[in-house]
C-alpha positions as CSV (number, residue, x, y, z in Angstrom):
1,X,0.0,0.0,0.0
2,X,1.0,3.7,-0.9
3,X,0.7,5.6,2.8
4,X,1.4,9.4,2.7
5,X,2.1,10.0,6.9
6,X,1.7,13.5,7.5
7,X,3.8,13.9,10.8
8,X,6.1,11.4,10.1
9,X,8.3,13.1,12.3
10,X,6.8,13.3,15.3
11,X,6.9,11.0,18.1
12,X,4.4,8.3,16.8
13,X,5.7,9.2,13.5
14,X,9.4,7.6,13.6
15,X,8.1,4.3,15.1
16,X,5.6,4.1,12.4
17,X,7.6,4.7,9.5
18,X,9.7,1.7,11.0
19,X,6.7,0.1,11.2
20,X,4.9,0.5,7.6
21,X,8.2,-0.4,6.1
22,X,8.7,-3.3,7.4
23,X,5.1,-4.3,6.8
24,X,6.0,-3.9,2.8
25,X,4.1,-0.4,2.3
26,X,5.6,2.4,0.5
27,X,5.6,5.6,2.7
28,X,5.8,9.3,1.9
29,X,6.4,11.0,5.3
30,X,6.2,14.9,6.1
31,X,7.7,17.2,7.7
32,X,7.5,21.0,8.2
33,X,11.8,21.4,8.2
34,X,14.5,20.5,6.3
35,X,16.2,18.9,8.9
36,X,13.3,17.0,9.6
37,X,13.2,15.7,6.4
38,X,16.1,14.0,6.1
39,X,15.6,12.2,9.2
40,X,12.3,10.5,7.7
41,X,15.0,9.5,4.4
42,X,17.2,8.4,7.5
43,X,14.6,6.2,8.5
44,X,14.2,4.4,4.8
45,X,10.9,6.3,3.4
46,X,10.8,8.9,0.8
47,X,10.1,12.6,2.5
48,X,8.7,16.0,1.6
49,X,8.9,19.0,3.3
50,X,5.8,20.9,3.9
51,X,3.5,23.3,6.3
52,X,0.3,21.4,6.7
53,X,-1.1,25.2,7.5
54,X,-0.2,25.6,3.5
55,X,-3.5,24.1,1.7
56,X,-2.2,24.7,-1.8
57,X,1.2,23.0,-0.7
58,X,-0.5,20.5,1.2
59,X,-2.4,19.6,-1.9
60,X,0.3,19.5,-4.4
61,X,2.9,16.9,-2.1
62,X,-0.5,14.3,-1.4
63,X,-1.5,14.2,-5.2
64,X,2.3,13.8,-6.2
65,X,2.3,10.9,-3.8
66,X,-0.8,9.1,-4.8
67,X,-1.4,7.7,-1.5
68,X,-3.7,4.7,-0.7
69,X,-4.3,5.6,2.5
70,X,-3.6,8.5,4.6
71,X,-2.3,8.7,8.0
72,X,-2.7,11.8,10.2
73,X,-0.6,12.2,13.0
74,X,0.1,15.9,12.7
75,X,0.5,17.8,16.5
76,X,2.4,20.7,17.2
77,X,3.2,20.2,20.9
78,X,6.5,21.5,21.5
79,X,6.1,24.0,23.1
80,X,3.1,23.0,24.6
81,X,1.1,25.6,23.0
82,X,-2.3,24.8,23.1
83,X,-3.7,27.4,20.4
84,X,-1.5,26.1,18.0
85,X,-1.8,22.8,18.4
86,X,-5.8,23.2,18.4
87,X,-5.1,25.5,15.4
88,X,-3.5,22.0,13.3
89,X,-6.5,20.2,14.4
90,X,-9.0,22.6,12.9
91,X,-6.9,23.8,9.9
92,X,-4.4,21.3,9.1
93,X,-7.1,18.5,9.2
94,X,-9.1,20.3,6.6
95,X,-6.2,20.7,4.4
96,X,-5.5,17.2,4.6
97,X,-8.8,16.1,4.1
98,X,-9.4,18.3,1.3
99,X,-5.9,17.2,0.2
100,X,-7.0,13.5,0.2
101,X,-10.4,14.0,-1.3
102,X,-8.7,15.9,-4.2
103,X,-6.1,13.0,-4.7
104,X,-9.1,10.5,-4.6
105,X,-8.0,9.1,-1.4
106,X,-11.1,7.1,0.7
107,X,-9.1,5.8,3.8
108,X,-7.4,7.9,6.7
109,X,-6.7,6.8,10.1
110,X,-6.2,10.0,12.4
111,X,-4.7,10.7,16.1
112,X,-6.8,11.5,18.9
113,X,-7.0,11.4,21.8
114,X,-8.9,9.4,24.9
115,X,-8.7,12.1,27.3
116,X,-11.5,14.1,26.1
117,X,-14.6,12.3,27.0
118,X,-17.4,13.6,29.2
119,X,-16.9,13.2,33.2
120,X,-18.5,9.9,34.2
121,X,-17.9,7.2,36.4
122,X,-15.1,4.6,35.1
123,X,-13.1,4.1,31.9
124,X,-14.6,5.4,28.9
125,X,-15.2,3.5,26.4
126,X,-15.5,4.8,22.3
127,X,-19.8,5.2,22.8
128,X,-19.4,8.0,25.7
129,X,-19.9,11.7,24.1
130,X,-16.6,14.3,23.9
131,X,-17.1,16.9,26.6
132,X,-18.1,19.8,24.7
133,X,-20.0,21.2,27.3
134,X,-16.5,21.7,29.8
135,X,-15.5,25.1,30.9
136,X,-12.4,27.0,29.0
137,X,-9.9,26.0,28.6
138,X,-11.0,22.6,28.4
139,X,-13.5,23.7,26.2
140,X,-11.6,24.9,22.7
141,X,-9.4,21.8,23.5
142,X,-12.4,19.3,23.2
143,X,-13.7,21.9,20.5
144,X,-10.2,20.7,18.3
145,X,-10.5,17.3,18.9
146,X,-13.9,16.9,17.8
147,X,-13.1,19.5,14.4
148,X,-10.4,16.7,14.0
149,X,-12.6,14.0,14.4
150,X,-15.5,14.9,12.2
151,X,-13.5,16.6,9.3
152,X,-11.7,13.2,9.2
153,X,-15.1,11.6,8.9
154,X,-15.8,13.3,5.6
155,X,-13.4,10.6,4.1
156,X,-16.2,7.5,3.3
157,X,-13.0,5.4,5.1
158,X,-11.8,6.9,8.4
159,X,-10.3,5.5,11.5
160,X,-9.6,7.7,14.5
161,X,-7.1,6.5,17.2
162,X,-8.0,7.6,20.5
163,X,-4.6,7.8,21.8
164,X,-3.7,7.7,25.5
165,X,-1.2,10.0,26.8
166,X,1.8,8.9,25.1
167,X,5.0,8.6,26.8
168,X,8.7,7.4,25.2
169,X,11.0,8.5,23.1
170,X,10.1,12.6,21.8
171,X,7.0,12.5,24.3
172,X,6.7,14.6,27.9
173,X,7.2,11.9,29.6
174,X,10.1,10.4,28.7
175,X,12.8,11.1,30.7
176,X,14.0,13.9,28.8
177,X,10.9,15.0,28.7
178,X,8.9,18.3,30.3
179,X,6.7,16.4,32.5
180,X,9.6,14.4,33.8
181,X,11.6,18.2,34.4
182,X,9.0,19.1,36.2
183,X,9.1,16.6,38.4
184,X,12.6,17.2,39.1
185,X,12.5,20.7,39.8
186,X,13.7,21.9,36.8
187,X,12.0,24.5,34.3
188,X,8.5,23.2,33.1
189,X,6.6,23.9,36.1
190,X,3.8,24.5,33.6
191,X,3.6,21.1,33.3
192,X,3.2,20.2,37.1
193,X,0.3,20.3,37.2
194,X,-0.2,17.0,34.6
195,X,1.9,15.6,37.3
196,X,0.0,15.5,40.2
197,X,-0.3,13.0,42.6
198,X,-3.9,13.3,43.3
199,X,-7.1,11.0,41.9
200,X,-7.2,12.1,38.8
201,X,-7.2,9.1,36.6
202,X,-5.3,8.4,33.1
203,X,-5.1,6.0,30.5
204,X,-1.1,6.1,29.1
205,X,0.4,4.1,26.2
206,X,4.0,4.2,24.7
207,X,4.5,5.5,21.1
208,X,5.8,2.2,19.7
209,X,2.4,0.7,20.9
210,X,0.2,3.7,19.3
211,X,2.2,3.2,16.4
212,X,1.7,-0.2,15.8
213,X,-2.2,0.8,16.3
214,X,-2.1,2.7,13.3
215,X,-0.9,0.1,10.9
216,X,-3.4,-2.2,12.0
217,X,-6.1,0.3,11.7
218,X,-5.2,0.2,7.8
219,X,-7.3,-2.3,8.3
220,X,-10.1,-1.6,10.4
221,X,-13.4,-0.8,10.1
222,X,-14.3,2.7,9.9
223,X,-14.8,5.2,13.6
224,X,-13.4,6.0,16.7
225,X,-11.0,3.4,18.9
226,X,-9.2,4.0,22.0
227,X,-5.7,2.9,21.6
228,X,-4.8,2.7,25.7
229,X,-2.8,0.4,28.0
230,X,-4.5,-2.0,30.4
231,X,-3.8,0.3,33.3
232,X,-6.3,3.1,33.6
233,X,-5.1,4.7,37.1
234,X,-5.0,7.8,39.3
235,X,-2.3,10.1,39.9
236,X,-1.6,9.3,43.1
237,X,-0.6,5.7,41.3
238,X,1.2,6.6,38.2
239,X,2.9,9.8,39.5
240,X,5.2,8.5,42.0
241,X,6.1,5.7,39.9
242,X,7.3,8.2,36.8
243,X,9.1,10.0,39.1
244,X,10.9,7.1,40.6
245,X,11.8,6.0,36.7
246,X,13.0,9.5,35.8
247,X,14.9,9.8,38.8
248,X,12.8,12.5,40.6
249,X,12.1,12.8,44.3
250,X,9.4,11.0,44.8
251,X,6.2,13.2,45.5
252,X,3.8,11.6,48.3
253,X,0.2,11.2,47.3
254,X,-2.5,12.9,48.8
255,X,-5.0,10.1,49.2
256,X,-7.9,12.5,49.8
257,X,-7.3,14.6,46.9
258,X,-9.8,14.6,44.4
259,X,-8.8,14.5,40.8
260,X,-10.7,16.1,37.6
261,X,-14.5,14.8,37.2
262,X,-13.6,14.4,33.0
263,X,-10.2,12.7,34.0
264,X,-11.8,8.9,34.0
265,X,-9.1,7.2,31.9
266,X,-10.4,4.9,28.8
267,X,-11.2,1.4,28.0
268,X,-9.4,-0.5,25.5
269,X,-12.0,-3.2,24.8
270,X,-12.4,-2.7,21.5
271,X,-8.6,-2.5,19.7
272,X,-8.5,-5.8,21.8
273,X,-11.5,-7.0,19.8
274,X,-9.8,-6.3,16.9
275,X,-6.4,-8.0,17.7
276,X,-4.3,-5.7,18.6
277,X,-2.4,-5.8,22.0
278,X,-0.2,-3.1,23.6
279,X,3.8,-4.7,24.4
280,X,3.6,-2.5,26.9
281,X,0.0,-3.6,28.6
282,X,0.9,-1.1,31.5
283,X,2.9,2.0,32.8
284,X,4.0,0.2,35.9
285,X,6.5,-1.6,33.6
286,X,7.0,0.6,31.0
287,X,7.8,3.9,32.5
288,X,11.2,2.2,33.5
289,X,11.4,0.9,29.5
290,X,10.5,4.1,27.7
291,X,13.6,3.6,25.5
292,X,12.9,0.4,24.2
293,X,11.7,-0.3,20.5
């Protein structure tokens, strides 16, 4: 199969070039810099630079790839700028869509996320509404995420992976990562408070797990899927046990601190039902393995 990744290099985007190669497809990878450019022709695929933000561009480098499927894993989180990276979920996603359609492309599988359902009690599975209804600046977040989702959805063919938060290699909580700074006192405190020890509960799953999500979703049936570990769990669980992997003090949990009534975690029932299995089946174990492939 033909597979133009837009994002290829990002931190699902490495692992899953890996990934579609060795599964025999031919892969066209993006990326918005030179420099990141060559690293995707590092990694084996052929690679074109170009500003998902630039429709005309955009259009030009999916048509001269003549993609069979698409694969959107576009985020622009470096700097952990919300506003932008909700602007790439409203605008880049209709550039790509409209990039795709005009390429004749009928299949896309897209990266969400499973952090953005409506408070309720337990794991959320794929059925339970986005919270569109939460206070800013929740609200413009969840706004994104659904623009993402149902722009995607114009495609007669879409998949959208409900990722959870995604640590390893290039994420925040790897151990070069912000989250794990953070936690050790150095500059990031604007991540702290993702880090907190309290009840809040999430789902986590490492990048080579989502990425190996989104080349079996090639062949999936069309909606949304939450792409989690086993492990659903509350701060007061997960934190200390990043920080101990990071090598950061170890913060002590509050176990009378409430967490966020949206911040439920997600169920992975149904990428199970359709065969695929996380290495990593929870953070207890993998937080200490973030490096491995």
């Amino acid at each position: 199969m033909r597979v133009f990744l837009a994002g290829a290099g990002g931190a699902v985007g490495r692992p899953l070039v890996r990934l579609l190669l060795a599964a025999g497809h031919h892969v066209t990878g993006t990326s918005r810099t030179d420099s990141g450019a060559a690293r995707v022709r590092g990694l084996g695929a052929d690679a074109v630079r170009v500003d998902a933000l630039d429709p005309a561009a955009l259009r030009e480098a999916v048509t001269a790839a003549a993609p069979d499927a698409v694969l959107h894993m576009l985020t622009d989180l470096t700097a952990a700028d919300g506003a932008a990276n909700s602007r790439l979920r409203h605008e880049g996603t209709r550039n790509l869509i409209d990039a795709a359609r005009a390429a004749g492309v009928t299949r896309i599988v897209a990266q969400s996320i499973s952090w953005a359902y409506a408070p309720g009690d337990g794991p959320a599975g794929e059925s339970v509404p986005l919270d569109l209804g939460a206070d800013e600046p929740r609200r413009s977040m969840v706004a994104a995420v659904d623009a993402l989702e149902r722009t995607s959805a114009e495609l007669p063919h879409a998949v959208v992976l409900r990722y959870g938060l995604l640590y390893g290699p290039g994420t925040w909580y790897a151990p070069d990562g912000a989250a794990s700074a953070a936690l050790r006192g150095e500059p990031g405190d604007a991540f702290l408070g993702s880090v907190a020890p309290d009840g809040s509960v999430a789902s986590f799953v490492h990048v080579a797990d989502a990425a190996s999500a989104a080349v079996a979703a090639l062949d999936w049936p069309a909606g949304p899927v939450n792409v989690v570990d086993d492990e659903p769990a509350p701060g007061r669980a997960w934190v200390p046990a990043l920080a101990s992997a990071v090598g950061a003090p170890t913060p002590v949990p509050d176990p009378h601190a409430p967490g966020a009534p949206w911040a439920r975690g997600a169920r992975n029932d149904l990428a199970r039902a359709r065969g695929w299995r996380p290495a990593r089946p929870s953070w207890r174990t993998g937080f200490a393995h973030q490096s491995d492939n």
